[in-house]
N, C-alpha and C positions, 0 to 999 in steps of 0.2 A: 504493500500500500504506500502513495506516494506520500501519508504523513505519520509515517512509520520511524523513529528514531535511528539515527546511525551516528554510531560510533567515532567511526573511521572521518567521517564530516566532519560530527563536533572538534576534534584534535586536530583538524587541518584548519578548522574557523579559528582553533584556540591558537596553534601559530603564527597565523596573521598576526591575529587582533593584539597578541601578548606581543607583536613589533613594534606598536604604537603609544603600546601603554605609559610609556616615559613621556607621549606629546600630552597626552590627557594629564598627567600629573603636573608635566611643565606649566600648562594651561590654567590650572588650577593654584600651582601656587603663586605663580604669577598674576593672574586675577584674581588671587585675593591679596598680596603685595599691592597692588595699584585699587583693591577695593578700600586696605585700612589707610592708606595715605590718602584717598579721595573722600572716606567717610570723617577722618581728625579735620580735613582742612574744611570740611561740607560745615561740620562742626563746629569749629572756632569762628567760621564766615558768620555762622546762625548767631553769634555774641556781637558780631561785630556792635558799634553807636551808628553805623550807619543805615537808615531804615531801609532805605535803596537797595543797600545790598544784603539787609537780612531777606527783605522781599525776594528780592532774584534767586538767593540760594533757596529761598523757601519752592518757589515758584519749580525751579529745576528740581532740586528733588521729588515733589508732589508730582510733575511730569512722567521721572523714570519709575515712580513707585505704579504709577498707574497707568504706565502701558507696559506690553509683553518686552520678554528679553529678547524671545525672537525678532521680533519689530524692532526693536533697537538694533540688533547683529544685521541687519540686513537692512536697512538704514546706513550702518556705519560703512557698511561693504559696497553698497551704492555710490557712497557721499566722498571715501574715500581709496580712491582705485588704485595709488600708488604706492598703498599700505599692502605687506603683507597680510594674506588673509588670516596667520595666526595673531599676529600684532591687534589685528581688528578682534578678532576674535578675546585676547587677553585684555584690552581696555573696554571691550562690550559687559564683560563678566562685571571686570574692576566698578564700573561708571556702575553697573545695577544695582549692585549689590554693597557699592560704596554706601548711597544712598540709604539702606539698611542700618548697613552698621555706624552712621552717622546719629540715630537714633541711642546703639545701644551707647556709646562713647558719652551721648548728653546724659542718659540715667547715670554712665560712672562719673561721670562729672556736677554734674546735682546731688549725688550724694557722699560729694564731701563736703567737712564739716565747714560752715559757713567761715568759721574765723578762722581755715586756713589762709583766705582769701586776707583776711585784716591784718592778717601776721606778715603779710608777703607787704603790702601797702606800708606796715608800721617800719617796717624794713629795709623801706625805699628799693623794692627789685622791682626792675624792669619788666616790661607785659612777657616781653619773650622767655626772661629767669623765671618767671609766676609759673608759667607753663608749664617748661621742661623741668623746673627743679621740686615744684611742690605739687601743681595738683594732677599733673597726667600720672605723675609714679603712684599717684594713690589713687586715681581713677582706672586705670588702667587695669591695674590687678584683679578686683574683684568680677570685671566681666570679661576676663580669658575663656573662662566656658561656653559665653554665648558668643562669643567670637570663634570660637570652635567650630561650635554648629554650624554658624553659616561660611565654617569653612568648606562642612561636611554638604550644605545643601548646594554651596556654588561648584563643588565636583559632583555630584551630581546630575547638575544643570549645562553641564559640558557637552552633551551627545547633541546639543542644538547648536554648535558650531558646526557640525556635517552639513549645515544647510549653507553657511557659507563656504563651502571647501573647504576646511581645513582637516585633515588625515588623523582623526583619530578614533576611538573608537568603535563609535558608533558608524563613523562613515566606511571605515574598514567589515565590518560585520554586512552592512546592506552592501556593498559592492562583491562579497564573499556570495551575499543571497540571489544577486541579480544573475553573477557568472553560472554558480551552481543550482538556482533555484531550491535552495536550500535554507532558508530563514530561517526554520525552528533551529535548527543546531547553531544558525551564529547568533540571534538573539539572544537566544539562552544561553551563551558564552559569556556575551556581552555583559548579560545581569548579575551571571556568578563572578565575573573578574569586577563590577562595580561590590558585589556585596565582600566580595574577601578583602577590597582595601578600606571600602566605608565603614563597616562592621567595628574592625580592630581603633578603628580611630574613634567610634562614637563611648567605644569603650575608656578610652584613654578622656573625652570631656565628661563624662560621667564619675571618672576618677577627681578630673578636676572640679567640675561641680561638689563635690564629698570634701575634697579637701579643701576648697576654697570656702566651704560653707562653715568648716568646723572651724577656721580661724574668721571665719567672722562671728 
């Protein structure tokens, strides 16, 4: 029967696809490198005195939260044609998901304690010393776990780079299913090499959620 399992398929789909596997992770830490440096400065924009441009940051993020990320990848891959399409591809992640985490960074940041802030003033330090020296090391900590997750959700959301060419997992599997007519064995490839890397890592924020909880 032609939807009969085979063996022999699955392990030529798993060759492929396990060639790629370092693009998808490339992809991933990369757009989340360019997520947390777009969601700190999304972040620090939304304090600015200027109402113009807390507007604008506001504006733009409410934008990427509420359209698809597909739509965004294929937009960027349109808009710009002299980019490599992994390039497009690791700022599409970054820009979406920055947006995200631009959120959780304002919770670590609102909840430290207000006369950090007065200490740093009493002190005479500079906006950019206030930053880096007192509140982002105590903002920061507490939400490494949920900074995790949406490490764990932006790899994930990787197999939607296939739509703009870029060679990784997902697009390695359907061009495996196109040649062979064989989808069931490289999808189900596809899902078991996403659950064997997601899995160990959701374990590892859950470690951190435990222990980040018990020192607080």
């Amino acid at each position: 029967m032609g939807d009969e399992w085979h063996w022999d398929v699955a392990w030529a789909a798993a060759r492929k696809i396990a060639a790629v596997v370092p693009v998808t992770i490339a992809a991933t830490v990369l757009g989340f490198v360019v997520a947390a440096a777009a969601g700190l400065a999304w972040t620090i924009a939304r304090r600015s005195r200027s109402a113009l441009v807390r507007g604008a940051v506001e504006a733009a993020m409410e934008f990427v939260r509420r359209t698809p990320l597909l739509v965004q990848l294929l937009f960027l891959y349109a808009a710009f044609p002299r980019l490599s399409v992994f390039a497009i591809g690791v700022i599409g992640l970054g820009l979406h998901y920055g947006a995200y985490l631009s959120e959780v960074y304002r919770a670590g940041i609102e909840a430290v304690d207000r006369g950090q802030w007065e200490a740093a003033r009493a002190l005479n330090f500079s906006r950019q010393k206030t930053w880096t020296r007192i509140i982002l090391p105590q903002a920061i900590r507490p939400i490494v776990p949920m900074m995790g997750n949406y490490l764990i959700v932006l790899f994930k959301e990787t197999p939607l780079l296939f739509a703009i060419n870029v060679t990784e997992m997902m697009a390695v599997a359907k061009q495996f299913g196109s040649e062979t007519f064989r989808y069931l064995e490289a999808f189900t490839v596809v899902g078991v090499f996403f659950f064997l890397m997601s899995y160990p890592a959701s374990l590892v924020v859950r470690w951190l959620e435990a222990r980040f909880g018990r020192a607080g």
